[in-house]
Each structure stands twice: as C-alpha cells, then as structure tokens.
C-alpha positions in Angstrom: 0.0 0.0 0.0 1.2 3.5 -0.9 -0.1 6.7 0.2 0.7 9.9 -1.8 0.3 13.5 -0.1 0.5 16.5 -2.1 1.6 19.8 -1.6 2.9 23.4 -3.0 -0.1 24.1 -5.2 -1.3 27.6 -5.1 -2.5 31.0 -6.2 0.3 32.4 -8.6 0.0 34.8 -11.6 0.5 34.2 -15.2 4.4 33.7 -15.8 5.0 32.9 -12.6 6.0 29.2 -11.3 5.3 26.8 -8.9 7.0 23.5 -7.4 4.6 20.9 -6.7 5.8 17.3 -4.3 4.6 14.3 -3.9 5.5 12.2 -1.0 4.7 8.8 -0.8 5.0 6.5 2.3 5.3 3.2 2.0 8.3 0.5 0.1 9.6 0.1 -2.7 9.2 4.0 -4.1 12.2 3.8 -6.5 10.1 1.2 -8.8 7.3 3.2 -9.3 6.4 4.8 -12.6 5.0 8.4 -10.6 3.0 10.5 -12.4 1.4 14.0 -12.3 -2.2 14.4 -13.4 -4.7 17.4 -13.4 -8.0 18.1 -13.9 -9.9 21.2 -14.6 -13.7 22.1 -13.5 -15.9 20.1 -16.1 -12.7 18.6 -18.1 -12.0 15.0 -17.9 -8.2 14.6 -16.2 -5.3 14.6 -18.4 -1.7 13.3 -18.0 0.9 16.3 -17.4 3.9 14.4 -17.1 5.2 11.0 -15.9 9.0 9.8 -14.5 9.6 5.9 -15.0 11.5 3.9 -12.5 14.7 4.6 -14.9 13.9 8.1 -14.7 12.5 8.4 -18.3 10.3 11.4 -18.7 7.0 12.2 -20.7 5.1 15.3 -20.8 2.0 16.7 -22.3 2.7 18.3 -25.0 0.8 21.7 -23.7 3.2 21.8 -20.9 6.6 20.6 -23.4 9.1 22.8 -22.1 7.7 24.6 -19.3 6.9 21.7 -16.7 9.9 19.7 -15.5 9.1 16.3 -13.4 11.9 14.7 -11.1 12.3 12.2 -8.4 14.4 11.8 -5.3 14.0 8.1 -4.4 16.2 8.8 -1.7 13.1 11.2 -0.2 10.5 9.0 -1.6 8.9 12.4 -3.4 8.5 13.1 -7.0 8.5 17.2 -8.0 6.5 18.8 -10.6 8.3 22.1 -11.7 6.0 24.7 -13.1 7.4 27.6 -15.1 5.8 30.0 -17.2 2.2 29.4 -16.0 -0.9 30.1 -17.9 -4.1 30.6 -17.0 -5.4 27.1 -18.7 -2.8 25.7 -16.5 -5.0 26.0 -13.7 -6.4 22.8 -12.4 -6.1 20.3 -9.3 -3.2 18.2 -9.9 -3.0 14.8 -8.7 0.0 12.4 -7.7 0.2 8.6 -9.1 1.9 5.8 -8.5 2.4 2.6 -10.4 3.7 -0.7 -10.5 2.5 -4.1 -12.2 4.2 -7.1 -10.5 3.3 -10.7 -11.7 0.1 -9.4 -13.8 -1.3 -7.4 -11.0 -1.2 -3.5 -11.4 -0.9 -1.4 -8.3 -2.3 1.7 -8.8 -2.5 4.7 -6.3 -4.1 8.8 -6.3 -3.1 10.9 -3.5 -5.8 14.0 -2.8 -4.5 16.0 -5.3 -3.7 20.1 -4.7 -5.2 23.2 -6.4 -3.1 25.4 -8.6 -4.9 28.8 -9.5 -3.2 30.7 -12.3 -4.8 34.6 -12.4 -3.9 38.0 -12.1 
C-alpha cells in the first residue's frame, strides 16, 4: 500500500511558477512509474507528465518545455516544476503511482492540490 500526499499548489499569476511534491509513504518508491495528473472544472483529467523507475520522462505536449518532473527516491517524493504558467494551466493536480508485478497493477491517487493561475 502507498499513500501519496500533495503539496505546494497555489495561487500564482501568469508567468510565474510553482513546485509541486509528492510524498509517498510506503516501500519500494524507487520502482514506481510516478506520475502528475490534473484536472480542470468540467474537463476530464489529463496526463501532465510522468517519470519511469529509470527516470524516463514524458510530458503533455501543452506543458513541453515549461513543466519539468523529477524524483528523489532517496526522499520518496516526485516534483512537478512549473514555469511559465498560464491561465489554462489552472487545475487540481494529482500524484500517481504505479507498478505491475506478476500481472497485477498497483495503482495509487493521493488527494491532489489546487493550482490557481490569475492576475
């Protein structure tokens, strides 16, 4: 079992950036494909970026260049890095965790935290 708490979301104006974390309790953190998620008022939730267990990354393309996702396996936390906000970057993001030993996937949310982009 893994439980993900989020934190550093926020009010911030366009431009302006943000560092989301993750931390995860639990074992076994470092072979976890961790993921950051959001979802906006009446939009269905979207994938923002994702960091493999190798430390592969994969971003959205709307936030290509601007977001930058890491992971401290030593901390257990994974870090969203958000530069150059924009308003339709506003959204509650959500942590994810994944694995998929012997067929079985293992799939965990945390609570997610709000990000407000405005002026």
């Amino acid at each position: 079992q893994v439980q993900l708490v989020e934190s550093g979301g926020g009010l911030v104006q366009p431009g302006g950036s943000l560092r989301l974390s993750c931390a995860a309790s639990g074992s076994s953190f470092s072979i976890y494909r961790m993921a950051w998620y959001r979802q906006a008022p009446g939009k269905q939730r979207e994938l923002v970026a994702l960091i493999t267990s190798s430390r592969s990354t994969n971003y959205a393309d709307s936030v290509k260049g601007r977001f930058t996702i890491s992971r401290d396996n030593a901390k257990n936390t994974v870090y969203l890095q958000m530069n150059s906000l924009k308003p339709e970057d506003a959204a509650r993001y959500y942590c994810n965790a994944v694995r998929t030993e012997w067929g079985t996937k293992y799939d965990y949310w945390g609570q997610g935290t709000q990000v407000t982009v405005s002026s």
